[in-house]
One Martini backbone bead per residue (centre of mass of N, CA, C, O) as a GRO file, in nm:
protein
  114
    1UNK     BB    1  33.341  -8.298 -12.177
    2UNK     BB    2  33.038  -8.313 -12.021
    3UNK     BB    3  32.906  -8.532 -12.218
    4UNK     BB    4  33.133  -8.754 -12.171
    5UNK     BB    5  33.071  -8.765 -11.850
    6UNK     BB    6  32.816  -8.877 -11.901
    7UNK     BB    7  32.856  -9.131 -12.038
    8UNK     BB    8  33.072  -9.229 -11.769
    9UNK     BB    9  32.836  -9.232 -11.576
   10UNK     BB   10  32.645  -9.375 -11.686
   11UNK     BB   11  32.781  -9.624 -11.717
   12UNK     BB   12  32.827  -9.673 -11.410
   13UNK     BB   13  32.532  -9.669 -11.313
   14UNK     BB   14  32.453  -9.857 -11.558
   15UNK     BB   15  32.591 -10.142 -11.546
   16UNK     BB   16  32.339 -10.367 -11.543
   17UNK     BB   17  32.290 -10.273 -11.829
   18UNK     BB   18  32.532 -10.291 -11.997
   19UNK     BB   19  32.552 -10.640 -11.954
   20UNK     BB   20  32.262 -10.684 -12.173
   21UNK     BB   21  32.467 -10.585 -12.412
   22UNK     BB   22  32.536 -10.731 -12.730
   23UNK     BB   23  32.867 -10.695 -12.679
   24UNK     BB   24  32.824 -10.891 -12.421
   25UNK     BB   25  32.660 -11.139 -12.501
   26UNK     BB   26  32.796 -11.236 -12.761
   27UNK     BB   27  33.129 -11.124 -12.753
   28UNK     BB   28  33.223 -11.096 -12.496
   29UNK     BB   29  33.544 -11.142 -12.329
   30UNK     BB   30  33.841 -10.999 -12.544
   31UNK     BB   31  34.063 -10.868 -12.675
   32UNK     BB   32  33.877 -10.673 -12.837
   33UNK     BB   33  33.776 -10.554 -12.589
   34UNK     BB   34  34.021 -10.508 -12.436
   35UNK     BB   35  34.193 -10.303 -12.629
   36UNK     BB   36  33.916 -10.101 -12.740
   37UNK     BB   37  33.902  -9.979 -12.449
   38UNK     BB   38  34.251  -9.912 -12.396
   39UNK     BB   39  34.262  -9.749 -12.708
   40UNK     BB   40  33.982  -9.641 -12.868
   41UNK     BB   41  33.808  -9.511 -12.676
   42UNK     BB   42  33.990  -9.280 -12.609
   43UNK     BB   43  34.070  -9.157 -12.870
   44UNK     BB   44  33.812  -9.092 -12.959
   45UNK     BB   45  33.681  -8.919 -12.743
   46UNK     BB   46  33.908  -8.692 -12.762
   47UNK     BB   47  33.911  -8.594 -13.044
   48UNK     BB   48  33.715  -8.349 -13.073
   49UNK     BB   49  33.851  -8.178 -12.888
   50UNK     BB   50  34.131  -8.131 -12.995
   51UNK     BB   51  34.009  -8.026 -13.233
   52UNK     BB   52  33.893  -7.755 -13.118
   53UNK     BB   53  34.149  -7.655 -12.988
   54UNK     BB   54  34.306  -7.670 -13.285
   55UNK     BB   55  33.975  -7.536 -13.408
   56UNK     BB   56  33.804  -7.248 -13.361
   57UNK     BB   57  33.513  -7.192 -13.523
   58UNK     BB   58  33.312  -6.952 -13.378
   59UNK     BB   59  33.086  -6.959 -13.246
   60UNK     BB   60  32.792  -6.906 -13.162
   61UNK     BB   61  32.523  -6.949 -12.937
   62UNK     BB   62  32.300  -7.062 -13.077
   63UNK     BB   63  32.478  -7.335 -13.164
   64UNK     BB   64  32.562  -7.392 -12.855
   65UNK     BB   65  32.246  -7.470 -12.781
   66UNK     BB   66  32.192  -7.661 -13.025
   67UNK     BB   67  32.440  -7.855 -12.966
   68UNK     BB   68  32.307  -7.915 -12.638
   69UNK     BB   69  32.051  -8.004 -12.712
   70UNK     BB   70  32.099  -8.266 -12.902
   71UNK     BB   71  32.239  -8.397 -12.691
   72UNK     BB   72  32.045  -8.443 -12.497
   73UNK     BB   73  31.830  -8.590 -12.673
   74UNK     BB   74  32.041  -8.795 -12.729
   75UNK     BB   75  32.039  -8.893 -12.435
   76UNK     BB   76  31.736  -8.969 -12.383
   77UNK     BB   77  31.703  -9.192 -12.596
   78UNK     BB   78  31.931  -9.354 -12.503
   79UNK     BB   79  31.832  -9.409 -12.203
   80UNK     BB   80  31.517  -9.471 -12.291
   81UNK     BB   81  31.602  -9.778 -12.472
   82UNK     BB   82  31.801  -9.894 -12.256
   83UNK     BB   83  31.584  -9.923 -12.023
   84UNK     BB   84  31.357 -10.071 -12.163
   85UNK     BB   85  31.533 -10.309 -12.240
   86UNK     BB   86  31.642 -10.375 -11.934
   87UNK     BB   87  31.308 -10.420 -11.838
   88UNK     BB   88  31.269 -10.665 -12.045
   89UNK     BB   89  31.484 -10.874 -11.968
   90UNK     BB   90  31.409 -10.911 -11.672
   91UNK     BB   91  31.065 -10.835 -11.700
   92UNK     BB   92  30.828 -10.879 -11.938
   93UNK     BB   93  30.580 -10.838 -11.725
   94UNK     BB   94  30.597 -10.553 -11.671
   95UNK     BB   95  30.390 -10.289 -11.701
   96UNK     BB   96  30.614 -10.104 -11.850
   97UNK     BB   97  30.688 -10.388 -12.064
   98UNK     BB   98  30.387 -10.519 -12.176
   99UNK     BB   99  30.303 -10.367 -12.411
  100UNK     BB  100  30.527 -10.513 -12.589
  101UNK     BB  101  30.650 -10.638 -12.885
  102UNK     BB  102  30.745 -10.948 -12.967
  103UNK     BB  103  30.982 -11.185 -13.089
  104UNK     BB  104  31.117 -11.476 -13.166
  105UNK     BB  105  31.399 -11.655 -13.171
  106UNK     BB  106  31.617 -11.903 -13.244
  107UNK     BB  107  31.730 -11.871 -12.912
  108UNK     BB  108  31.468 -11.767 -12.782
  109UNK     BB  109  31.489 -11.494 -12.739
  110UNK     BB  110  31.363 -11.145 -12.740
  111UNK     BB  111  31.217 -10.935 -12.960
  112UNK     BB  112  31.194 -10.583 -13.011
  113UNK     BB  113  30.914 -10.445 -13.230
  114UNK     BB  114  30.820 -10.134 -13.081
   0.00000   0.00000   0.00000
């Protein structure tokens, strides 16, 4: 599938904004994420593709693009709110990033609230 080449590209291009994401700075590298990457990952990810293979709903063209639109759309959103999240933990002060409102957390670090 395309689009899950596109988000395995993703994630490798932007690996450095990948390390400063939540699942990353709190859960740690333990057993579950390192389980969960070898076992589950793989598995969800191709899932969808398996059924398709063994169950062709024999879509029109109008369904597959709009759910080719869809997917753009979705990748737009997830890519451009993970690039302003991690330009704003690296510099708040960045004038990209400077007009958002944040809120200070228990832990020191900035929530950002817009």
């Amino acid at each position: 599938n395309a689009f899950q080449l596109l988000y395995v590209w993703d994630a490798l291009y932007y690996e450095q904004a990948i390390l400063t994401t939540m699942d990353i700075t709190t859960d740690g590298f333990g057993f579950m994420l390192a389980f969960g990457d070898m076992t589950w990952v793989p598995f969800t990810y191709s899932l969808q593709a398996r059924l398709l293979v063994d169950h062709d709903p024999q879509l029109p063209t109008w369904a597959l693009a709009l759910i080719a639109l869809a997917n753009c759309v979705g990748y737009a959103v997830f890519r451009g709110a993970n690039s302003q999240k991690d330009a704003f933990r690296r510099d708040p002060t960045d004038p990209s990033v400077a007009h958002l409102k944040w809120m200070p957390t228990k832990r020191g670090s900035k929530l950002l609230v817009s």
